[in-house]
C-alpha positions in Angstrom: 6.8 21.3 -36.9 8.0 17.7 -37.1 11.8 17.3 -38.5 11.0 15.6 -42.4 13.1 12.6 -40.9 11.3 12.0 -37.5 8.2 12.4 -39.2 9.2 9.7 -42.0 10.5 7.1 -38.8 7.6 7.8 -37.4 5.4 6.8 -40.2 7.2 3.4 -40.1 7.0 3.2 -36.7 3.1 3.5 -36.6 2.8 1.0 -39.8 4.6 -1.7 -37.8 3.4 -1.1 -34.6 -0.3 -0.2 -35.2 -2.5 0.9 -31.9 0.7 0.7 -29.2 0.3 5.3 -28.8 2.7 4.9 -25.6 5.3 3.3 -27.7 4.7 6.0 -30.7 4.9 8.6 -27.8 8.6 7.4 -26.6 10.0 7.0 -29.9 9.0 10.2 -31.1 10.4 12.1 -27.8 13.6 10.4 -28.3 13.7 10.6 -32.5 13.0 15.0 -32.0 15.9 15.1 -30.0 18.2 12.7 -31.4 17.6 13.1 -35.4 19.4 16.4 -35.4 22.4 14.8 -33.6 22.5 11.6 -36.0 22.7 14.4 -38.9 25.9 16.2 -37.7 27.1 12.1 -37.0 26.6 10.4 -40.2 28.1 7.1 -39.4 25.0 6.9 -37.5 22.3 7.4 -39.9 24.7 5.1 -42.3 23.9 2.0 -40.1 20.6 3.0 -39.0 21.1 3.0 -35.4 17.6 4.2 -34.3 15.5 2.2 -36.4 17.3 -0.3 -35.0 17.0 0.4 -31.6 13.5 1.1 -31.7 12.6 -2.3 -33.3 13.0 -4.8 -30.3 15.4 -8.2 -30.7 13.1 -10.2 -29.5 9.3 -10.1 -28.2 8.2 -13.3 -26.2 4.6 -13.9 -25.5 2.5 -16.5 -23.3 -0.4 -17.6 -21.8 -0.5 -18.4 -18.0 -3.3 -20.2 -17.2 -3.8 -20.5 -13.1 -6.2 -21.6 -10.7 -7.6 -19.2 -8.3 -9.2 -20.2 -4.4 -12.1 -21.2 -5.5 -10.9 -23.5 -7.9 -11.6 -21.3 -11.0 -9.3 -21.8 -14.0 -8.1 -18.2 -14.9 -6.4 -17.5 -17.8 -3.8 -14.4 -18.3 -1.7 -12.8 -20.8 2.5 -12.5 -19.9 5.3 -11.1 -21.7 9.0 -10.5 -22.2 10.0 -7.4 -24.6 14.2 -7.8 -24.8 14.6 -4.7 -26.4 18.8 -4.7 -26.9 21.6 -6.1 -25.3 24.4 -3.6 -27.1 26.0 -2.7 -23.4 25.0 -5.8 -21.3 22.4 -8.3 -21.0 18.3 -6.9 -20.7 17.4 -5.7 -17.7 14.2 -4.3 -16.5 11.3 -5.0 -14.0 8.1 -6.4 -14.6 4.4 -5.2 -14.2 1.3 -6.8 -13.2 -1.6 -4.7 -14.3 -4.8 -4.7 -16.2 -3.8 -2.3 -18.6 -0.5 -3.8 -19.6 -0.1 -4.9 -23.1 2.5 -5.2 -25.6 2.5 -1.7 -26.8 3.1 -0.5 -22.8 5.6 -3.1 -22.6 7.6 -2.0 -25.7 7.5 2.0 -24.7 8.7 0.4 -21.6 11.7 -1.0 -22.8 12.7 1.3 -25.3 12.8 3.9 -22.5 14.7 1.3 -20.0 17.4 1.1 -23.0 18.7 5.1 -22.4 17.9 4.8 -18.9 20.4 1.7 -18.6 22.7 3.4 -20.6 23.1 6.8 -18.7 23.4 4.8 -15.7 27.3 4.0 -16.7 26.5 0.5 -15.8 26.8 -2.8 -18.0 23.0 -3.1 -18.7 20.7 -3.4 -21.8 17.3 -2.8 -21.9 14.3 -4.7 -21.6 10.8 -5.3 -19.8 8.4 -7.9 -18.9 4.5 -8.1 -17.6 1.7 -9.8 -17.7 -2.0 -8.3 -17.6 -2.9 -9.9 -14.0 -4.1 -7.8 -11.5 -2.7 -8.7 -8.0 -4.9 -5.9 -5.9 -7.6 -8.2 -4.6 -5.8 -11.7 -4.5 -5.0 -13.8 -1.2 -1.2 -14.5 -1.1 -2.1 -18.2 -2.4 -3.8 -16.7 -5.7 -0.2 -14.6 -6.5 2.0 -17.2 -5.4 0.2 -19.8 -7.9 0.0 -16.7 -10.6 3.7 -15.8 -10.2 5.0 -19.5 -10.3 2.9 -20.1 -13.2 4.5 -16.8 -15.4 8.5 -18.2 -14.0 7.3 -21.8 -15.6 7.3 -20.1 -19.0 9.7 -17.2 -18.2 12.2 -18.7 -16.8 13.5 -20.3 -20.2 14.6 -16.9 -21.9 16.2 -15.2 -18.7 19.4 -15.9 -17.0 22.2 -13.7 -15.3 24.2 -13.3 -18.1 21.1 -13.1 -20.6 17.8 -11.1 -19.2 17.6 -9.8 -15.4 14.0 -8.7 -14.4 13.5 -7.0 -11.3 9.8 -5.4 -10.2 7.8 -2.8 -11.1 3.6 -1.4 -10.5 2.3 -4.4 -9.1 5.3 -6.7 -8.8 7.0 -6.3 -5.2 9.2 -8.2 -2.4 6.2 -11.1 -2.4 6.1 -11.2 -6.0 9.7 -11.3 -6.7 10.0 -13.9 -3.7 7.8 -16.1 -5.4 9.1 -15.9 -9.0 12.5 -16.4 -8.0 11.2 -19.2 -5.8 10.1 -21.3 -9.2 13.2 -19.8 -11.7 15.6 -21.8 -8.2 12.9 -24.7 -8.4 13.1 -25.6 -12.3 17.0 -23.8 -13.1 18.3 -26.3 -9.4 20.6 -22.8 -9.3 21.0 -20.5 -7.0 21.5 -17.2 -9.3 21.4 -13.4 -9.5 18.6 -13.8 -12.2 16.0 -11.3 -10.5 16.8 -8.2 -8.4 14.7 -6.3 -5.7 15.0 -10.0 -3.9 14.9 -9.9 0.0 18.1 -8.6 1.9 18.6 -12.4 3.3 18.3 -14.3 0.4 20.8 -11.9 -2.4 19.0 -8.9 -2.2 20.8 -5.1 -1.9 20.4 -2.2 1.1 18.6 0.3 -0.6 16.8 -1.2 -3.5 13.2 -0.4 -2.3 14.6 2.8 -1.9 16.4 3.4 -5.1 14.5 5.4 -7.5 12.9 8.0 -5.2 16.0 8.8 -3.3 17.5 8.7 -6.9 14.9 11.1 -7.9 15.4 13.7 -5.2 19.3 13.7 -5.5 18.6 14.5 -9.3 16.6 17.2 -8.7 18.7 18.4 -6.0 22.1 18.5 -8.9 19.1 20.1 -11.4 19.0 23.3 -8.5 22.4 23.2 -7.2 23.3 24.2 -11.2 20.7 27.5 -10.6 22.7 27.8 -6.7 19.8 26.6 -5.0 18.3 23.7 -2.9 15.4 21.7 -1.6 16.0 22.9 1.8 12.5 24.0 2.6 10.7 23.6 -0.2 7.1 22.9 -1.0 7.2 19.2 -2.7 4.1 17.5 -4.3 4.8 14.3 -4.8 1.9 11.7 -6.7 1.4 8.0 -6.2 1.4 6.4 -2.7 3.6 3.3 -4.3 7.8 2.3 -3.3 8.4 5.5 -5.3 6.4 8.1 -3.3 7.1 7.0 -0.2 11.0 7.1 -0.7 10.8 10.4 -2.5 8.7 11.6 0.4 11.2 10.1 2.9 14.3 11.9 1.3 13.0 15.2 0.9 12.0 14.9 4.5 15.7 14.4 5.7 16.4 17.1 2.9 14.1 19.4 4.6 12.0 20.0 2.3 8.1 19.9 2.8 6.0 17.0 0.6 1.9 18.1 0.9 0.4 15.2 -1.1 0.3 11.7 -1.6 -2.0 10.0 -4.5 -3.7 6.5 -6.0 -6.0 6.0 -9.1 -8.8 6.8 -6.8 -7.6 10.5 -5.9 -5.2 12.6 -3.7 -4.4 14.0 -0.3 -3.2 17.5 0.3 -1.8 17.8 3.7 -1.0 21.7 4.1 0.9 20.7 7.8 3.4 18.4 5.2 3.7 14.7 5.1 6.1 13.9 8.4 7.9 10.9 9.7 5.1 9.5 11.8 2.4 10.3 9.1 4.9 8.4 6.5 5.2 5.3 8.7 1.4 5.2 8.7 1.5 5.5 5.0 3.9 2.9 4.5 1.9 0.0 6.7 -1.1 1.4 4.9 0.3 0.5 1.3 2.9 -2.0 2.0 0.6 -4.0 4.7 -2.6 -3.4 4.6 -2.7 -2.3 0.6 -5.2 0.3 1.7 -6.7 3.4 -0.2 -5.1 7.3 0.2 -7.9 8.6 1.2 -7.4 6.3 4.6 -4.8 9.3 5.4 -6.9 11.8 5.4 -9.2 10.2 7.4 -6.5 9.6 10.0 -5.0 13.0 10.1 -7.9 15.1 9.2 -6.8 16.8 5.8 -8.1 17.5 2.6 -9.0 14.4 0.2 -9.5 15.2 -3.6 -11.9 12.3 -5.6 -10.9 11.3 -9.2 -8.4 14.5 -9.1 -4.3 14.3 -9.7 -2.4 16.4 -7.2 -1.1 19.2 -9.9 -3.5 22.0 -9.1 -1.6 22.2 -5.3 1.0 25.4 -5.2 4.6 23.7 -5.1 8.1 24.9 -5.5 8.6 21.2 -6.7 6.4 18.4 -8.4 7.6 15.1 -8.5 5.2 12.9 -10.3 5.7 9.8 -9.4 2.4 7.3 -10.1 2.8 6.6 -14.1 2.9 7.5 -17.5 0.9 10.4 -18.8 -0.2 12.1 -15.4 0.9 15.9 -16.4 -1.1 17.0 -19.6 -0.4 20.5 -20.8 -2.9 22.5 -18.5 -1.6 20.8 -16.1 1.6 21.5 -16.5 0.7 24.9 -17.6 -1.1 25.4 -13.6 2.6 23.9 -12.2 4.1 26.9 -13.9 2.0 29.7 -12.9 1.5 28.5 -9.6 5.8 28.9 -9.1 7.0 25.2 -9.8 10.5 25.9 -10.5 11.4 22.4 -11.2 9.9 18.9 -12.0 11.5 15.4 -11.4 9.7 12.3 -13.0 9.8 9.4 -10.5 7.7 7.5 -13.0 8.2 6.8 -16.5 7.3 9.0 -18.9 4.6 11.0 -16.7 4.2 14.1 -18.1 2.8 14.5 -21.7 4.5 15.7 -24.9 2.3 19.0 -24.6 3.5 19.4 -21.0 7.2 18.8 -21.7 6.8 21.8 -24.2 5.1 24.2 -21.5 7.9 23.3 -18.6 11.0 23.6 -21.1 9.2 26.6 -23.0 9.0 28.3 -18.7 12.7 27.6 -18.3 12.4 25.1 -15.7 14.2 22.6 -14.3 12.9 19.8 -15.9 14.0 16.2 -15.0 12.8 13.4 -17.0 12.0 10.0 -16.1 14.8 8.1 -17.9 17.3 10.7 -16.0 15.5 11.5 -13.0 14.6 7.9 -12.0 17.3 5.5 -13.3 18.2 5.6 -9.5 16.5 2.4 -9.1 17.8 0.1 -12.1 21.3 2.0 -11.1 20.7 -0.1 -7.5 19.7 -3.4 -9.3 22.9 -3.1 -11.5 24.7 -3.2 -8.0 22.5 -5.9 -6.5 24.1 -7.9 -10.3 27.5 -7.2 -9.0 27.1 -8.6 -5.4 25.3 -11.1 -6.5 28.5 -12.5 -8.9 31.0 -11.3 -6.2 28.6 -13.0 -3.6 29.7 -10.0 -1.1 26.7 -7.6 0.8 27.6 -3.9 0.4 26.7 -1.3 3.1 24.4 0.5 3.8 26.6 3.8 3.6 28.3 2.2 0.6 25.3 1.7 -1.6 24.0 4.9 -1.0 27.2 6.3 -1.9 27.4 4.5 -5.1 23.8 6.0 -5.6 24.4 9.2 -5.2 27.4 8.7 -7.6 25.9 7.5 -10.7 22.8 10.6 -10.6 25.9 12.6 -10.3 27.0 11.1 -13.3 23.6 11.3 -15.0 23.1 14.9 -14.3 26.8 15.2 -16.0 25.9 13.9 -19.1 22.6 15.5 -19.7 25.0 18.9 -19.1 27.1 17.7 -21.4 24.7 17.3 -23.9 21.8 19.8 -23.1 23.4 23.0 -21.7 21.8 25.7 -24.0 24.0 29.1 -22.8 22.0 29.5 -19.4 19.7 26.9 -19.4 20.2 23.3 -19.5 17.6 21.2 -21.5 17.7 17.8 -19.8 15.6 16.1 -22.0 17.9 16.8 -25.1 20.7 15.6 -23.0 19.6 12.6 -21.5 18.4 11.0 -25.3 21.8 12.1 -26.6 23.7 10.5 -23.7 22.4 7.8 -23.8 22.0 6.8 -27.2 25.1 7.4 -27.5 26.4 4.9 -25.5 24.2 2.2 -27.2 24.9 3.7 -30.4 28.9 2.9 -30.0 28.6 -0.1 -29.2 26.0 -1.4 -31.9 28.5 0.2 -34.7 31.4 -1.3 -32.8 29.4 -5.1 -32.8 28.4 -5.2 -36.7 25.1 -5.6 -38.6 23.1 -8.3 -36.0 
């Protein structure tokens, strides 16, 4: 039964924002958990805080028309949601993908704005995309694409104002070429994009951010019940920069990741996914941009068509592809096969139905704006050498890394233990709203 006030913000919400159900989804998550909170807090519900934070500060939409080998005029959609800029200037990456639109945009940033927050870091909230799909392109194709989106873009970002960084579709090549255009029309030399090449301003351990940031969540979530990932049974979706670092990290964790996943289906490698078998995977996405099912064919395992990696037996599931990938009997098959905890790599990938069946088993249940803030925690580091112009190390970044999901899990304790059991998902929307929440009483009515 919806709380009389979340179901009135939500009414408004759906008026205003008709047809965007991702967006309805986030704000509703956050709004169950964080009404109850504003109630006991007046000076909150006084100022309207959340109304205000789920209404973004500024939405900027454009065409990019580009010209394709053949010599085709293609025209595609791109867009900037800066969503609020209470702790720090917007940051958050940017996705190429059919299905982007403004709705997926917006639930996008409104999630990146507690993420940023619990992070500790300087950094509001914001995210960008454009519908262009780069699967399929020559290099030529997404260079002219990418400098096409920067010749609009590159007016309403800046290092003190908006910082993009990647996301599904938008990688080293992409970033390279978009902050090839912002250098080109700007004649600066700026941290205004992160996930850039380690030569050229870039940070050690970016690409590797929010899956090592996932497993060291999930590793605090278990260290709380006096346990570890020390030899457990991992399935992990998505084959993407996510996957493959969450796979990497539970390796030197020893634990044991059996699957791997695209939009085409999954692998389920009973041996578990090993080093050697992980470097194949990583030329096979990052190089060649192959299909999963390539794996199976090279080590002779089991390939599932048009199926999501859920029904395997695991001690741990780390969904890690995108939003809405655990529905409730899936989530409900997690549970009774012994899944004792769940950490969201991607944002926002299990389903309101299957956040009720995971909390409702007592589980250790990681969300997505916890769990993987691992990887804007990184780019908030790859800000701060930029403006220092100094390279951290190796050792150093990770360090920091660790840190700050320390930090995370802290604040979701602090705000979700329930006598034994800690929910995280009550505790993560309280944390970091708030932080935003201070500071937007703090700066006025703007």
């Amino acid at each position: 039964m919806l709380h009389p006030k979340v179901k009135q913000l939500m009414k408004s919400i759906v008026q205003k924002n008709p047809g965007e159900v991702e967006f309805h989804q986030a704000v509703q998550e956050v709004a169950e958990r964080v009404v109850p909170f504003i109630e006991k807090n007046p000076k909150y519900a006084e100022a309207k805080i959340l109304e205000r934070i789920a209404e973004p500060e500024r939405v900027i939409m454009f065409r990019v028309p580009w010209v394709d080998d053949k010599g085709g005029i293609q025209v595609n959609r791109g867009f900037r949601v800066e969503m609020n800029s209470a702790i720090g200037p917007y940051k958050g990456g940017i996705r190429f993908h059919p299905t982007v639109y403004l709705g997926l945009l917006k639930f996008l940033a409104f999630e990146q704005v507690f993420k940023n927050s619990l992070t500790t870091l300087p950094m509001g909230g914001g995210k960008g995309g454009s519908d262009f799909d780069p699967k399929g392109k020559s290099d030529n194709e997404v260079m002219r694409f990418c400098q096409n989106f920067m010749s609009e873009l590159f007016r309403h970002i800046g290092p003190d104002t908006d910082i993009p960084a990647g996301d599904i579709g938008v990688g080293g090549r992409e970033i390279g070429y978009l902050f090839g255009q912002y250098k080109k029309l700007r004649n600066e030399f700026t941290g205004v994009l992160t996930g850039k090449g380690l030569g050229w301003g870039g940070s050690l351990i970016r690409p590797e951010a929010t899956g090592y940031g996932c497993v060291y969540f999930v590793q605090e979530m278990l260290k709380v019940k006096g346990d570890s990932l020390k030899g457990k049974v991992c399935t992990v979706s998505g084959s993407g920069n996510v996957a493959q670092y969450t796979v990497e990290k539970l390796l030197r964790l020893g634990a044991k990741p059996v699957t791997l996943s695209d939009s085409n289906g999954y692998i389920y490698d009973e041996t578990g996914v090993d080093e050697k078998k992980l470097d194949f995977v990583f030329e096979l996405k990052n190089v060649k941009r192959g299909r999963i099912k390539e794996y199976a064919e090279k080590f002779d395992c089991k390939y599932f068509e048009g199926k999501r990696p859920w029904e395997v037996k695991c001690d741990v599931a780390f969904p890690s592809a995108t939003q809405n990938e655990i529905n409730e009997a899936e989530a409900k098959i997690l549970v009774k096969n012994g899944c004792i905890a769940v950490g969201e790599g991607a944002n926002m990938p299990t389903t309101p139905e299957g956040i009720r069946v995971f909390q409702e088993a007592k589980i250790c249940y990681g969300p997505g704006k916890a769990a993987n803030a691992g990887g804007v925690a990184v780019s908030g580091f790859e800000m701060s050498q930029n403006s220092l112009r100094l390279s951290w190390t190796r050792e150093e970044v990770d360090k920091r890394l660790q840190d700050i999901m320390l930090a995370i899990h802290e604040q979701c304790l602090q705000y979700g233990k329930e006598g034994d059991y800690v929910d995280y998902v009550t505790g993560a929307n309280i944390g970091g709203f708030v932080k935003v929440a201070d500071a937007m009483l703090a700066q006025g009515v703007v």
